[in-house]
N, C-alpha and C positions, 0 to 999 in steps of 0.2 A: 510337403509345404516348403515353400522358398525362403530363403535371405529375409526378404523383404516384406512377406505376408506375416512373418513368424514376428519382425519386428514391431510391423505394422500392430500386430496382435498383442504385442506387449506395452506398446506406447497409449491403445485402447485402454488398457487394461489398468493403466498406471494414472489417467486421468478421470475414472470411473469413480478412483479411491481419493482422488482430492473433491473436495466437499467446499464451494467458496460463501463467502457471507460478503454480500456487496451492498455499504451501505451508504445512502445515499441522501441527500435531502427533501422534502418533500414534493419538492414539485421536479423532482428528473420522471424522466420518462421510464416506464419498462422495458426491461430483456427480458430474453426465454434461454434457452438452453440450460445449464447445469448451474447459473449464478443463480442463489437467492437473496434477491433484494428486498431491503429494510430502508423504508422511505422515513427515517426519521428528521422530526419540525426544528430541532434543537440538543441544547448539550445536554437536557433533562435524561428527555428521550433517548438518546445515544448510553446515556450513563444506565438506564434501566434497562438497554436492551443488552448492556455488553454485563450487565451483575448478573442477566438470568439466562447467560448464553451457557454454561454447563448444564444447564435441564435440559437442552434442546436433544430430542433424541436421536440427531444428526450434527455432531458438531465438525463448524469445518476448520482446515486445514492451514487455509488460506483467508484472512481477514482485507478486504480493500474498504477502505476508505476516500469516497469518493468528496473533494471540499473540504480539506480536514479544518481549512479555516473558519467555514462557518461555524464550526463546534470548539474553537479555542478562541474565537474573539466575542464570541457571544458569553459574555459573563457580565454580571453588576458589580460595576465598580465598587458600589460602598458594601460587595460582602467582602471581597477578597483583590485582591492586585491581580494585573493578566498573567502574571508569571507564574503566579501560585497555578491558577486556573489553566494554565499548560500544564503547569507537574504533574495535579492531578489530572486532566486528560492523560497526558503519555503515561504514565504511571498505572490509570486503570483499563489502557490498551495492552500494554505489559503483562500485567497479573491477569486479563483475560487469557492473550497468547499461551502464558506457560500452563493457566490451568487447561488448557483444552491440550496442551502438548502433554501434560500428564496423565491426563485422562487416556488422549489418543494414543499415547506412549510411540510420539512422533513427533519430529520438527513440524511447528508451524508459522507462518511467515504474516507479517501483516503488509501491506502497500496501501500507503497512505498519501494524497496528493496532495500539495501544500503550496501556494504563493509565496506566502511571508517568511516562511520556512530559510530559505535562503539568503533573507536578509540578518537574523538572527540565528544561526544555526547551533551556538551552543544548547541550549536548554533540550533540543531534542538528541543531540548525540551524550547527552548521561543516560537515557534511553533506550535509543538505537543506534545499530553499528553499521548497518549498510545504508546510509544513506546518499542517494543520484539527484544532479542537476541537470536537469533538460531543458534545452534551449532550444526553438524553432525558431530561425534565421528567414524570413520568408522571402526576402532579397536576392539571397543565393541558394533557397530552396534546400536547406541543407539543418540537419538535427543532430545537436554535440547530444551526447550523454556521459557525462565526468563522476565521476565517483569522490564523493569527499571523505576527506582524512584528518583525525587532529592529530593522526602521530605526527612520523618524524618527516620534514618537512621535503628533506631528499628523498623520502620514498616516493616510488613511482605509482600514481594511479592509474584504473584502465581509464582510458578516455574511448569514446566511437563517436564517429561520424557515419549519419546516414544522409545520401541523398533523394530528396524527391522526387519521384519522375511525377510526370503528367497524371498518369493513370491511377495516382496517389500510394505507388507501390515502391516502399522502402528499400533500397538498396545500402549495403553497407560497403563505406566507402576508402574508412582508413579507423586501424587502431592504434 
């Protein structure tokens, strides 16, 4: 067996073992492959599907969060303020993450996609600590990805640029 078939074999084999939950609003569309998709209507539905996600007798790895906005700005006003109604979303994205990380007895990561995210970005970094800004420039065909930081303000983050070709195929262009 070569270099390469042997790697080829292990990077198979390391993607077998991640298990994704991708979830999504109700009206996206479906995938196939190893994502499983959870069309949920609202923050109800999100909140009962992420309390009864330790029974699942496949629990994944990897949590996406597809529109996190529609599940943090859909709240009623007169029960609670949207701020609260962030904490507890992020907060029961959280304590899902680490109970499936202790169960798994493994890192597991959430990716969460957010609009408004970046206009107020304190309340999710008490949170979360890797949080990315993406930009798609379509002018110059070109995608920042910046990594934000509330530390120290001279620290250095990675930033990437990728460029677009034609054929919709990413090249990275500078970091």
């Amino acid at each position: 067996m070569n270099c390469e078939s042997s790697y080829n074999k292990q990077l198979q084999n390391v993607w077998c073992r991640v298990n994704l939950l991708l979830i999504m609003k109700s009206n996206a569309k479906q995938s196939g492959g190893n994502l499983y998709p959870r069309y949920l209507a609202d923050y109800e539905a999100l909140v009962d599907r992420l309390v009864e996600l330790h029974t699942f007798a496949s629990l994944p790895s990897v949590l996406l969060i597809d529109d996190f906005d529609a599940y943090t700005t859909n709240y009623k006003e007169s029960a609670v303020s949207q701020d609260i109604h962030l904490a507890r979303t992020c907060s029961l994205i959280l304590d899902t993450m680490n109970s499936c990380a202790r169960i798994l007895k493994t890192d597991v990561y959430v990716c969460a996609w957010s609009f408004s995210a970046m206009k107020d970005i304190c309340p999710y970094t008490i949170y979360f600590i890797n949080i990315w800004n993406v930009t798609d420039d379509e002018e110059s065909k070109t995608i920042l990805l910046q990594k934000y930081t509330q530390t120290v303000p001279t620290e250095q983050c990675p930033i990437y640029r990728y460029c677009k070709l034609e054929d919709g195929t990413r090249v990275l262009k500078q970091i």
